[in-house]
C-alpha positions in Angstrom: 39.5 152.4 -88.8 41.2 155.9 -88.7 39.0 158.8 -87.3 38.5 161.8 -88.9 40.3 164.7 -87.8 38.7 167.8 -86.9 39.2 170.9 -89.0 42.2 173.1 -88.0 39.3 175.9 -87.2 38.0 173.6 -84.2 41.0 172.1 -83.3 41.7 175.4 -82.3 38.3 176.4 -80.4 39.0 173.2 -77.9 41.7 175.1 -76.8 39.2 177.9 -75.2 37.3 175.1 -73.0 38.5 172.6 -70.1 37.1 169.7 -72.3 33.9 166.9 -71.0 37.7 164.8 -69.4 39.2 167.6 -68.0 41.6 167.2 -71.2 43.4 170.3 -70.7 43.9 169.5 -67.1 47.5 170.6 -67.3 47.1 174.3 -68.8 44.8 175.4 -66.3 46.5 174.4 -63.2 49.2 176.0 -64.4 47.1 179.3 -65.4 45.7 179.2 -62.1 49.1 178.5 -60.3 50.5 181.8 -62.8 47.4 184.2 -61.7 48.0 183.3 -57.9 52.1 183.7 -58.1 51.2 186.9 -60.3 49.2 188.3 -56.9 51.3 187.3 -54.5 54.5 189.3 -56.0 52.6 192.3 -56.6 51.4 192.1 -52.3 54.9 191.8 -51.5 56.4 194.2 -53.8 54.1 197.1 -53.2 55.4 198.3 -49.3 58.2 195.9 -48.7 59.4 198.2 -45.9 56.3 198.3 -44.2 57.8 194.8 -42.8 56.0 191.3 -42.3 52.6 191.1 -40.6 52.8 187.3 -40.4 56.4 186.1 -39.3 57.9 183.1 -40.1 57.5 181.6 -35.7 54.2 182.7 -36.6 54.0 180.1 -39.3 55.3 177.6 -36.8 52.6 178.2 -34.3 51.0 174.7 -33.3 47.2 176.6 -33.2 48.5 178.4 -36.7 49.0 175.0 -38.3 46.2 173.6 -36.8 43.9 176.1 -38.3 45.7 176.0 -41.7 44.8 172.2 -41.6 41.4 172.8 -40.7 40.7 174.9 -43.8 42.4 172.5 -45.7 40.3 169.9 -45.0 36.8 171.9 -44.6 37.8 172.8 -48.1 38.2 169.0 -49.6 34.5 168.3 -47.7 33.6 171.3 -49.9 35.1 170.2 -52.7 33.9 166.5 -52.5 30.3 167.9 -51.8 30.5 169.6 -54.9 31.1 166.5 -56.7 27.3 165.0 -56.0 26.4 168.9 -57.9 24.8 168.2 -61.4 27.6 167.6 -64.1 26.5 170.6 -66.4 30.1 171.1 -68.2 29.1 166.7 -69.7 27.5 166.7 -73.4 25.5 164.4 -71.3 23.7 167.2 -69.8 21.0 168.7 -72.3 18.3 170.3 -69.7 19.3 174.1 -69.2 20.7 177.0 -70.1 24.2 176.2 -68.6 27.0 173.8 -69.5 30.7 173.8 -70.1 32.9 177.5 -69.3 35.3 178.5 -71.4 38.6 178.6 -69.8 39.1 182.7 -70.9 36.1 182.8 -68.6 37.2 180.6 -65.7 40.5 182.3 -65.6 39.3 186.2 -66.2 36.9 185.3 -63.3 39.6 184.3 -61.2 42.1 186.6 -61.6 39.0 189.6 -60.7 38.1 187.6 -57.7 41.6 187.7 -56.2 41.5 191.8 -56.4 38.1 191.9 -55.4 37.5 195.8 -56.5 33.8 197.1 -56.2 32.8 198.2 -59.8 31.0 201.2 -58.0 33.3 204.2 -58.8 36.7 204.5 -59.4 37.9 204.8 -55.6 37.3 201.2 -55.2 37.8 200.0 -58.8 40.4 201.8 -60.8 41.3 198.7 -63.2 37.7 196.9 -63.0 35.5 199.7 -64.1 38.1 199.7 -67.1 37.7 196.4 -68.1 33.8 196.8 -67.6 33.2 199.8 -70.4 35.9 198.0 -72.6 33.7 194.4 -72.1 30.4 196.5 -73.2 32.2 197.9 -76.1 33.0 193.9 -77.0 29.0 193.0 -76.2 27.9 196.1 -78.5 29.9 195.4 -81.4 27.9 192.1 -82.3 25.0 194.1 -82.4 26.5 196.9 -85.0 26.3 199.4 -82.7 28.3 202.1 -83.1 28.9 203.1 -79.5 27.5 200.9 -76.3 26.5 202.3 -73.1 25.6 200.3 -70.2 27.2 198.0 -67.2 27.2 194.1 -65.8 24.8 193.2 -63.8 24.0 190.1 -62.1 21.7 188.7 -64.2 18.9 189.1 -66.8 16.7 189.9 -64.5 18.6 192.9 -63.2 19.1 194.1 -66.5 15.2 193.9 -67.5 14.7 195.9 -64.4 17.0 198.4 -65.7 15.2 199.0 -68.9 12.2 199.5 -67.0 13.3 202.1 -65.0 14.5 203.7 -68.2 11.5 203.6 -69.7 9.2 205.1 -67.2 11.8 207.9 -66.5 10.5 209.0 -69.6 6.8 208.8 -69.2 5.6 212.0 -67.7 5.4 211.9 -63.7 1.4 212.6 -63.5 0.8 209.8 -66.0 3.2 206.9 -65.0 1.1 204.7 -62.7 -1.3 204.0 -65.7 1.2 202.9 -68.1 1.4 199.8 -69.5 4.2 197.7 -71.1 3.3 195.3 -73.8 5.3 192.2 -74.3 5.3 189.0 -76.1 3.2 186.3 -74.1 6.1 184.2 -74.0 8.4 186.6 -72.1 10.4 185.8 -68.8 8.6 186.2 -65.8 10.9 188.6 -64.8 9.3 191.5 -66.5 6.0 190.7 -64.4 7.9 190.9 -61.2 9.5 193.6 -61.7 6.6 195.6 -62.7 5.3 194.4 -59.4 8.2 195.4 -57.6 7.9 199.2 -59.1 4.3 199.2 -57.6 2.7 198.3 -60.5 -0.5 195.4 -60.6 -1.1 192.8 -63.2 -3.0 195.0 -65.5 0.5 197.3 -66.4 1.6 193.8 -68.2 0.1 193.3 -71.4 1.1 190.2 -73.6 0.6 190.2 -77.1 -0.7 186.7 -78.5 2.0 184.5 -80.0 1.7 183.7 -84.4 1.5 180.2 -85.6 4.9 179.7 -84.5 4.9 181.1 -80.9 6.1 184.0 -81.8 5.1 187.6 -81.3 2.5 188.2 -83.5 2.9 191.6 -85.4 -1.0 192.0 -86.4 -2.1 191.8 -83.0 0.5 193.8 -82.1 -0.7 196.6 -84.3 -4.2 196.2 -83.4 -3.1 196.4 -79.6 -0.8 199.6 -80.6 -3.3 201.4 -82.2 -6.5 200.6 -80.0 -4.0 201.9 -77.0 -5.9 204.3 -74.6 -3.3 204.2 -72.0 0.3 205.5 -71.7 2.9 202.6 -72.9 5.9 202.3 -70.9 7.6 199.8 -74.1 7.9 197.3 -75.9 9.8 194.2 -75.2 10.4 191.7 -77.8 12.4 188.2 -77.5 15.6 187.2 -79.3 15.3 183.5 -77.8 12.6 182.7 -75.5 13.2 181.1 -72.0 11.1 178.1 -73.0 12.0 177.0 -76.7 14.4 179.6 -77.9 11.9 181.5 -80.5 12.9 184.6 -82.1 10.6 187.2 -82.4 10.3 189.0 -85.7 11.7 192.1 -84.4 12.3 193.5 -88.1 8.8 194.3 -88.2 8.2 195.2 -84.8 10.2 197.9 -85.4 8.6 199.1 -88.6 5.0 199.1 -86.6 6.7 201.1 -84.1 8.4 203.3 -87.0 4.9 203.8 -88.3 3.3 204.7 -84.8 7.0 207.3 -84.3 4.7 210.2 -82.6 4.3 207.2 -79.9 7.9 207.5 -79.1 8.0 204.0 -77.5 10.8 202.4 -76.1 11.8 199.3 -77.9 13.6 196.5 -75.6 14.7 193.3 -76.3 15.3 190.9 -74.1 17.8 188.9 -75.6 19.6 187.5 -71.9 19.9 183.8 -73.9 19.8 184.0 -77.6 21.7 187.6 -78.2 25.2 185.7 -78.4 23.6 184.4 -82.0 24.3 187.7 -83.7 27.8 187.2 -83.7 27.1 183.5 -85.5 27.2 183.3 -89.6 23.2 183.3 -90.9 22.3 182.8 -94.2 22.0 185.4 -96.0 18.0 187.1 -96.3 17.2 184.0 -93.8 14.6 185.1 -90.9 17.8 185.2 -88.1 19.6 187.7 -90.5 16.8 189.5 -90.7 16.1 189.9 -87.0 19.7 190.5 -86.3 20.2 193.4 -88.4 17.2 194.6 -86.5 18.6 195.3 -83.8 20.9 197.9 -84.7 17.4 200.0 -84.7 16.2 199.1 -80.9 16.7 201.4 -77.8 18.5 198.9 -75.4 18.9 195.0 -74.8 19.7 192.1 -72.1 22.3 189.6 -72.6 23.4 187.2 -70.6 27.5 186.5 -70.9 27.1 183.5 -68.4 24.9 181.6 -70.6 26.1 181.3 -74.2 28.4 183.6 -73.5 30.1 180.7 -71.5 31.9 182.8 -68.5 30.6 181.7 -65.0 27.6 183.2 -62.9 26.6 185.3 -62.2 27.2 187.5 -65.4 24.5 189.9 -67.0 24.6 193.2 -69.0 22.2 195.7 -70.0 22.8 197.6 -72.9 21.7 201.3 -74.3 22.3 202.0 -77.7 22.6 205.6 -77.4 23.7 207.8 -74.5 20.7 209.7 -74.0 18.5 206.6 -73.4 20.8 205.0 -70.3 21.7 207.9 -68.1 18.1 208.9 -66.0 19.5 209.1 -62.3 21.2 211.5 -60.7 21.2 209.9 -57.0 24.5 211.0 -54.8 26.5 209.2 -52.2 28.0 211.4 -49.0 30.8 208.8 -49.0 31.3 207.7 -52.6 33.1 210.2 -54.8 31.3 210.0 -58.0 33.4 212.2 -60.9 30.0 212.1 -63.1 26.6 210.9 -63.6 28.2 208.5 -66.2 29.5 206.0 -63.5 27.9 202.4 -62.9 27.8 203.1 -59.7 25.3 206.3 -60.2 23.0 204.7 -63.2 22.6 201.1 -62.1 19.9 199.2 -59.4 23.2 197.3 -58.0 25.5 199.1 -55.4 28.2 197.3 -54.9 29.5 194.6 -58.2 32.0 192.3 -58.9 34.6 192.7 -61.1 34.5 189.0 -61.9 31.8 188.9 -64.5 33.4 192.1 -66.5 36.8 190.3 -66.5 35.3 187.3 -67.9 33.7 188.6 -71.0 36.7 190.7 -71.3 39.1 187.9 -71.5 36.5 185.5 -73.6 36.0 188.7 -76.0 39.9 189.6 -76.2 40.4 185.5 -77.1 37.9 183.9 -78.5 36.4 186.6 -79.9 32.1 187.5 -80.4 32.5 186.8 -84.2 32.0 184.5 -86.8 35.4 182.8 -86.4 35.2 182.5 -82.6 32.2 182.0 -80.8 30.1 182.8 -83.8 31.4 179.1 -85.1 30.6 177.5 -81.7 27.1 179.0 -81.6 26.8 177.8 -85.4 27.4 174.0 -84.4 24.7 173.9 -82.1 22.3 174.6 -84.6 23.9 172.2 -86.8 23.8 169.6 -84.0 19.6 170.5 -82.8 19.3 169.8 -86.9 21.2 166.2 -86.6 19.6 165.7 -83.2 16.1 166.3 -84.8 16.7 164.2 -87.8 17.8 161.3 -85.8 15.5 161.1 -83.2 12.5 161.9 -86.1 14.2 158.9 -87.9 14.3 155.7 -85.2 11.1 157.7 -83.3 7.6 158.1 -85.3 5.8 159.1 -82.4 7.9 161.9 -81.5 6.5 165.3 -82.4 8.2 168.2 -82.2 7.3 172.0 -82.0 7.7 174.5 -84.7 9.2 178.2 -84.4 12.4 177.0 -81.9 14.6 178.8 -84.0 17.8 178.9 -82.0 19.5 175.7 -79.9 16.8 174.8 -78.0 14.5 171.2 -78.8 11.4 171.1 -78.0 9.2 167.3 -78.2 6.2 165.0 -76.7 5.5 161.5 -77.0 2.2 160.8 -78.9 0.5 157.5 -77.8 -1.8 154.7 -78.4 -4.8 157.0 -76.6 -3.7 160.0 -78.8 -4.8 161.7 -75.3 -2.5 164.5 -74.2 -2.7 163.6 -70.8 -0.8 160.6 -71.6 1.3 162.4 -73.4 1.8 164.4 -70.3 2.4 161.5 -68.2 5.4 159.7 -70.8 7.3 163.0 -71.0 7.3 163.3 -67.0 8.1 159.6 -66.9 11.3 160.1 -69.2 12.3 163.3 -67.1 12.7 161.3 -64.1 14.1 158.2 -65.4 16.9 160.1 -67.9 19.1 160.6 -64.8 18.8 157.3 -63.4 20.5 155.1 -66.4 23.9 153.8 -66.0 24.7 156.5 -68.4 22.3 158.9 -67.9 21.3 162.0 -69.7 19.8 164.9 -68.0 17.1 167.1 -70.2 14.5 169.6 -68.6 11.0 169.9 -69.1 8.3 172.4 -69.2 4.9 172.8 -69.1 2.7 175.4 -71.2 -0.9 176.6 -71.0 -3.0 175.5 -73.7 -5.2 178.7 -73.2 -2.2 181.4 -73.0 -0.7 178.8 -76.1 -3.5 178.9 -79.0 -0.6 178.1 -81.3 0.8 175.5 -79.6 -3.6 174.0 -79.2 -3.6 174.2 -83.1 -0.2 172.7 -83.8 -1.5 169.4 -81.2 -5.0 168.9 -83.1 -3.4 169.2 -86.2 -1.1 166.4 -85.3 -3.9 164.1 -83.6 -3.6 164.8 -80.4 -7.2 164.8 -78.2 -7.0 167.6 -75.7 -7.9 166.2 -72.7 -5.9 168.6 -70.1 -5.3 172.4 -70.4 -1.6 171.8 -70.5 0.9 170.2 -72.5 4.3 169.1 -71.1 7.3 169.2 -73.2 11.0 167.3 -73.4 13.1 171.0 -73.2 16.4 169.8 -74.5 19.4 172.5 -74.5 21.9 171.8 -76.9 24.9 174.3 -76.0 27.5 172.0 -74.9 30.6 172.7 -77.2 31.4 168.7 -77.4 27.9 167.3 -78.2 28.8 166.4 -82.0 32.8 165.2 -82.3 34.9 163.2 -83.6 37.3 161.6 -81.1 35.0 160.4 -78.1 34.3 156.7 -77.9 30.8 157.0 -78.5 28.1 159.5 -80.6 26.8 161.7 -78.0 23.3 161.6 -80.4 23.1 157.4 -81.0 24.0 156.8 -77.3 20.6 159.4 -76.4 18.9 157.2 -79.1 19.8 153.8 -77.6 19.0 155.1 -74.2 15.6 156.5 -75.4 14.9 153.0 -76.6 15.6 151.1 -73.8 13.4 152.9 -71.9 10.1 151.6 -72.0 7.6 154.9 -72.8 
């Protein structure tokens, strides 16, 4: 029987990834072999008179060979270590928030790595910084923005740090060690520790209970705005949770905070997973439209290029909407020639940064493209493939229940049981966590574990479905679903039945 071809449209995005085979083996040696002869003439062409520092007898040295054999083979041990690393780039793989790189990102990476500029000023990164502002403009543009201002950083993390900076630069000096920042209760630890790390205790961090959904809940955030005795720092909402991908409804967020406008209160979001999804096609009117037209209103955001974004780690970015908001230090470097306050180098918590991360979202930006038509159509599948993933595993499972409110790739599920008791529950979905990996075609998946008590939703949701609450916690199946080649049509098997038929021969 004849297999269906793909459509011309995805024919064309496999040519932006290295494939689950290594399929297009043969065009990135060669790009690699280009970007390395590309370097090499432009050393030897820049001072040819200067002469040669390593001569040809040189070359022939016993102890020089020796050493180049050494590396040689230090660098295969390497290799070959690397080979017992977890096989995230496999549609097999469906625990976190990494998994195959697109080649624009692989190679852009590369070819910054061999120049190795320092994206602090201009002295030590005339081409990098370049590519950097150019890369932000790219990352901006999804969002509607009309001019982005900001710079790479290493991660979300970093960039969440950034934004709080910003946002007690503008609380007044005298008042700044009460303030408080309110976020959603299912934020990133990150914004905990780096209130910590800015002196602040665990009072500053106040998290707003989640809706029905897990969500933010907008009425108790306006109850919590407007019984505020205290100076607030922000806001921080979530455009795809760490845990389950949930969206808050930042739409309305913003209309409370539009309402409360003699606050003046910063409104971040972090959005270091799920932001990519704004440049995917959404129904029109549906609740992700809705909350990505929302954030042409917000004062900055994180994103995270090395997760769906799809260029290697580590790659963050935090991002102001307008100028004002980012620049807030004015520090100076004896050594470092700073031309203005508008440098990296003088605004962000890193000194010294790669180049590497900015060339990678440059190249995967100039390529593939962050719109509908490029990664927009990749990032579109993956919902389309948590949908058929759901349906199937609803369909051959009946004891499988899964959470409501995961609104982007992420799949979220326990086992029910004979007890109905949760701690059983518990005990099957640790169970299948270890065992995935150990089949003779194993799947990896993650899990996580939330508090029933900081969950009321999530309490609600498992009584409702029969569960008897006999632990404060409830473990869940976290399943990731970002790998470009989970649903096709030309591997041997179905990516989905062969999880089914493994899920079945398991005993749980």
């Amino acid at each position: 029987m004849k297999r269906k071809q793909c459509p011309p449209k995805d024919i064309s995005l496999k040519s932006y990834f290295l494939g689950p085979q290594a399929e297009n083996t043969q065009f990135l040696q060669s790009a690699f072999l280009e970007i390395v002869s590309h370097y090499c003439n432009w050393r030897k062409s820049l001072f040819p008179l200067d002469g040669k520092a390593i001569s040809h007898d040189d070359q022939l040295h016993p102890q020089f060979l020796k050493n180049q054999k050494s590396i040689q083979l230090l660098m295969e041990t390497l290799s070959l270590n690397f080979q017992n690393e977890i096989p995230q780039f496999s549609p097999r793989y469906l625990g976190h928030m990494f998994s195959e790189l697109t080649l624009p990102g692989l190679l852009g990476h590369f070819v910054a790595l061999l120049h190795n500029p320092n994206n602090i000023s201009k002295e030590s990164s005339l081409v990098g910084l370049n590519i950097e502002r150019e890369a932000i403009d790219s990352l901006g543009k999804m969002f509607k923005w009309r001019k982005t201002i900001g710079h790479l950083t290493s991660g979300g993390t970093v960039a969440n740090l950034e934004a709080l900076l910003r946002m007690r630069h503008r609380i007044p000096f005298e008042h700044r060690t009460k303030a408080k920042l309110l976020t959603s209760a299912a934020a990133h630890y990150s914004w905990k520790k780096n209130l910590k790390i800015l002196g602040y205790d665990d009072s500053a961090l106040v998290e707003v209970p989640l809706d029905k959904y897990g969500r933010l809940c907008t009425k108790s955030f306006k109850k919590i705005l407007t019984a505020a005795d205290y100076p607030i720092l922000g806001v921080v909402t979530l455009f795809g949770s760490t845990e389950r991908g949930t969206v808050d409804d930042i739409q309305d967020v913003n209309h409370i905070l539009e309402l409360h406008s003699n606050m003046k209160i910063w409104h971040h979001v972090d959005a270091a997973y799920g932001g990519f999804f704004a440049c995917a096609q959404h129904a029109t009117h549906s609740y992700l439209a809705k909350q990505t037209d929302a954030l042409k209103y917000i004062e900055s955001l994180t994103l995270d290029p090395h997760k769906l974004g799809y260029v290697p780690y580590g790659c963050g970015a935090f991002l102001c909407r307008k100028s004002k908001d980012y620049f807030y230090s004015d520090v100076e470097a004896p050594y470092i020639q700073f031309k203005s306050a508008q440098e990296a180098g003088v605004q962000s918590v890193e000194g010294s940064r790669p180049a590497t991360g900015a060339a990678a979202t440059w190249l995967t930006s100039k390529s593939i493209g962050f719109n509908s038509d490029g990664l927009g159509r990749v990032l579109n599948r993956h919902l389309e493939t948590k949908s058929k993933f759901q349906k199937q595993l609803s369909k051959n499972f009946k004891n499988l229940i899964f959470t409501e409110g995961s609104d982007l790739n992420i799949l979220c599920w326990t086992v029910k049981g004979s007890t109905k008791r949760l701690s059983e529950a518990n005990s099957k979905v640790d169970q299948l966590f270890a065992d995935f990996p150990k089949q003779s075609l194993p799947f990896y998946i993650s899990k996580t574990s939330l508090p029933l008590k900081k969950n009321s939703w999530l309490e609600a949701y498992l009584i409702k479905k029969g569960f008897q609450l006999d632990t404060k916690k409830c473990h869940l199946v976290r399943m990731t679903l970002m790998n470009p080649f989970l649903i096709n049509r030309e591997t041997e098997i179905s990516y989905v039945q062969e999880f089914i038929r493994t899920l079945k021969s398991m005993a749980f």
